[in-house]
N, C-alpha and C positions, 0 to 999 in steps of 0.2 A: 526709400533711400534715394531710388533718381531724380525724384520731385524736391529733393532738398538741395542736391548739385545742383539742379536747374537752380532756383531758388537761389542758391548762394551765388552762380554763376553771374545772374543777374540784378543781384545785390553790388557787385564787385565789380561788375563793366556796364555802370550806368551809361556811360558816356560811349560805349560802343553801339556801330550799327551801320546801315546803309544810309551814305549823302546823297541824295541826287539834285542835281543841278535847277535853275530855274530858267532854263534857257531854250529853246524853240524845241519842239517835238523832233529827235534822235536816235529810235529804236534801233539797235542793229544786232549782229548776230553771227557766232561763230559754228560751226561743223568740222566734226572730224570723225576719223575711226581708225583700229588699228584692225591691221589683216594680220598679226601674227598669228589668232590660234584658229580650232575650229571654226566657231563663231565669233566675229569680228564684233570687238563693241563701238560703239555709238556714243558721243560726246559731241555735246552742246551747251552755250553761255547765248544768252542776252542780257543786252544791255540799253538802259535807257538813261541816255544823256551822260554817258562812261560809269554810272553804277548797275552794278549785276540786279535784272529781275527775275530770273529764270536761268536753271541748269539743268542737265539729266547727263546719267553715265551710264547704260544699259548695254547688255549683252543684245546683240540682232539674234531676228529670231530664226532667221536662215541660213545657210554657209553662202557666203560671198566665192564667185569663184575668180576675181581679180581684184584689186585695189580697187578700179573702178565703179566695182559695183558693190563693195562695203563702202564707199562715200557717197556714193549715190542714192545708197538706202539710207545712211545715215543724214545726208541734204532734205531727203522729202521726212524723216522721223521731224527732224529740226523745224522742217517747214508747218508741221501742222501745229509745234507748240505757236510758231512765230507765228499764223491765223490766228490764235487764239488770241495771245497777247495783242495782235495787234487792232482785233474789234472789240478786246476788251477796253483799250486805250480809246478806242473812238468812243463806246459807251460812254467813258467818263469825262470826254471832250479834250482829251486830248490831244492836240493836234495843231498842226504849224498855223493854222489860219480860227481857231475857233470850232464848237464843236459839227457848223454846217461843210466846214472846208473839209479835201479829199485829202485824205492820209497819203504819203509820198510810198514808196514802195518801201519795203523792208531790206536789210542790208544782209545776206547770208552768207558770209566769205569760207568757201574753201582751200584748201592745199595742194586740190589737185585736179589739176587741169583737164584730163579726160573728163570728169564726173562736169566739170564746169561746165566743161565743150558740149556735154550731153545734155545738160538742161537748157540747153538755147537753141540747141540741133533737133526738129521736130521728125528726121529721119530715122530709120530702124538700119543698126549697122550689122553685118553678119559677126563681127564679136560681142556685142550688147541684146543680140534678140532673145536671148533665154532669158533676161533682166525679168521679173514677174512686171505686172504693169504698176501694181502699185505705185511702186517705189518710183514711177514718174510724175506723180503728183508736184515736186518741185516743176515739173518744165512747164504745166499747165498754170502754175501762180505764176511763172515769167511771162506764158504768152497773157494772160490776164494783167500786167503791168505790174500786180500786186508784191512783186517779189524779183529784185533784181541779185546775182551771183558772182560776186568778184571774186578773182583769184586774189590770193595771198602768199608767201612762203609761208614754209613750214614754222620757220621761225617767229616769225611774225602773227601764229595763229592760235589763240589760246589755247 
């Protein structure tokens, strides 16, 4: 019976689907998380060239004990899909210059300012030291150029 939804689904929105652009290599990329419960989930969008290639909405797998650090872990979750995507994209050559040219960094904008200030800040602060290290794998793809971190408002952040 769900292979026939599908089926009809896709009978009846030929014409639907993802446009992507044909315009210079534009990968970029959204993070967020909410602290309201226990565990704090983890949301992320990429996007290449303004259409969506990649999302995830999961539950972290630790309790956060500030906002801080449910975006933080959420930044470096985001950050390994965006590794992927983004040497998957060089695989297939694409890229601003050709597939010998160096991919530009990737665009990971978050909400919130602490978790931002902490992936460019290579310091241990006495409120962030109990952070597990993991979850600093975003700040190592900043110092590797691979991965730059803009703030955004909230509004402004899918």
């Amino acid at each position: 019976h769900q292979a026939l939804r599908v089926l009809y689904y896709l009978n009846h929105h030929q014409d639907a689907g993802l446009h992507y652009g044909a315009s210079e290599y534009e990968m970029t990329g959204m993070s967020d998380s909410d602290w309201a419960t226990r565990h704090s989930t983890t949301g992320y969008v990429f996007t290449y060239n303004q259409a969506a290639i990649s999302w995830a909405s999961k539950k972290q797998v630790s309790v956060a004990l500030s906002s801080c650090e449910a975006e933080i872990m959420a930044l470096s979750e985001a950050a390994k899909e965006g590794v992927f995507l983004r040497r998957f994209l060089d695989e297939l050559g694409v890229s601003s210059g050709g597939a010998t040219s160096v991919l530009p960094p990737t665009s990971l904008a978050t909400d919130n300012k602490a978790a931002r200030d902490l992936a460019y800040n290579p310091e241990h602060h006495e409120k962030t030291k109990h952070i597990e290290r993991r979850h600093f794998y975003v700040r190592e793809l900043v110092e590797n150029e691979e991965l730059i971190v803009p703030f955004v408002s909230t509004t402004a952040n899918m």
